[in-house]
N, C-alpha and C positions, 0 to 999 in steps of 0.2 A: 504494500500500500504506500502512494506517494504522500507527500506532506499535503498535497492540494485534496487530497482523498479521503485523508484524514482530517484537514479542514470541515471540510463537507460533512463528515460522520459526527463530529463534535460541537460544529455551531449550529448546523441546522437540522439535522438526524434526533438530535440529542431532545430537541424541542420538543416532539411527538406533534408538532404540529406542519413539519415537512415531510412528505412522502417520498418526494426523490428528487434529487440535486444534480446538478453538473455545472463544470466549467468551463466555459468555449474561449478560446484563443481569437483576439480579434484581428491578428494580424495573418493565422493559417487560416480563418475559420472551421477550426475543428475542434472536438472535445479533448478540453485537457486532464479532466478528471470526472465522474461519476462514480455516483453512488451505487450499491450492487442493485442488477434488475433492472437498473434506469439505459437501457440500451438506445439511442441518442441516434437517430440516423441523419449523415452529412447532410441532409438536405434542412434537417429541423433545424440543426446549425446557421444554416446558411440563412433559412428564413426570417431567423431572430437578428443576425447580421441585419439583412437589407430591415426589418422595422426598426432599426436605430437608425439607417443611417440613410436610407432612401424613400420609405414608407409611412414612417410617423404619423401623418395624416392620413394618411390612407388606415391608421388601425385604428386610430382615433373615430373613425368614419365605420370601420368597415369589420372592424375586431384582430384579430389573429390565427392564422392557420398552423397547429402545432401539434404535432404525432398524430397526424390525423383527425385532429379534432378542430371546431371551430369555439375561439374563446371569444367573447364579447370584453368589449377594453372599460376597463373601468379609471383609467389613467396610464398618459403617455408622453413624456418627457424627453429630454435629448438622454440623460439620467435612467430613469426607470422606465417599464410597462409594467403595468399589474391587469390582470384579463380574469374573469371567470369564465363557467360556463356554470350547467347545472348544477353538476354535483362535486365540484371541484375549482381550481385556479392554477395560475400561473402568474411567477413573479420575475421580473428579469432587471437585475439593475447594471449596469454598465460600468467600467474601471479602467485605465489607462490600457490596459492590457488583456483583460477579459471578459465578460461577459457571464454574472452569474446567476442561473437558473434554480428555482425551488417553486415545487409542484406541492399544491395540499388540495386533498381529497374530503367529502361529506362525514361531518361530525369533528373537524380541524377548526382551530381558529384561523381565518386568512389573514388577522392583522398581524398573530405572532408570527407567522409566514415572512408577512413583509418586515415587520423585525426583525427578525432572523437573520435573512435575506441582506438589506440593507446594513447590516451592522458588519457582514463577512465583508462585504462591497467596500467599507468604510477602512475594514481593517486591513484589507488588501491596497487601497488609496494610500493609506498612511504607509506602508511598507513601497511605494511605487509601484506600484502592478497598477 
């Protein structure tokens, strides 16, 4: 397990209110770490890519397309997306270097999500990532 791995397992894992995590590299665009089970296909990567950096309004408008699923945006930043759908969410906040994702599912809090979520983002900022 990498230290990015172990990241993941301990700030947002640990929460019981993140179901699965990953972190995408923004300059390959690929994942650089995930959580176990959370199998990440290049394309979902790349999707999350282009709504930070080409889309914004269009998810803000139009929601998000991710593992096959359609989320509806509940806010969308240069910064963050936060999206739900029915019975779940997604949180994505952005970093000089990364891109980090956290997924929570029905009977989850979504705010400790974005918690969670935002505070790894924070602690990776302050290290330069």
């Amino acid at each position: 397990m990498n230290q990015m791995q172990a990241l993941l397992n301990d700030c947002l894992l640990r929460t019981k209110h993140v179901e699965h995590a990953a972190i995408i590299s923004l300059k390959k665009g690929t994942v650089y770490a995930s959580t176990f089970g959370f199998n990440l296909q290049p394309q979902s990567a790349v999707n999350l890519l282009y709504a930070f950096y080409k889309n914004l309004l269009q998810v803000r408008r139009e929601g998000l397309y991710f593992k096959e699923k359609q989320y509806r945006c509940v806010r969308a930043d240069e910064y963050s997306i936060y999206t739900k759908k029915q019975d779940g969410g997604l949180v994505a906040v952005k970093t000089k270097l990364y891109i980090v994702v956290g997924t929570y599912s029905e009977g989850m809090y979504p705010s400790v999500c974005v918690e969670a979520v935002e505070k790894l983002a924070d602690y990776l900022r302050e290290k330069g990532s």
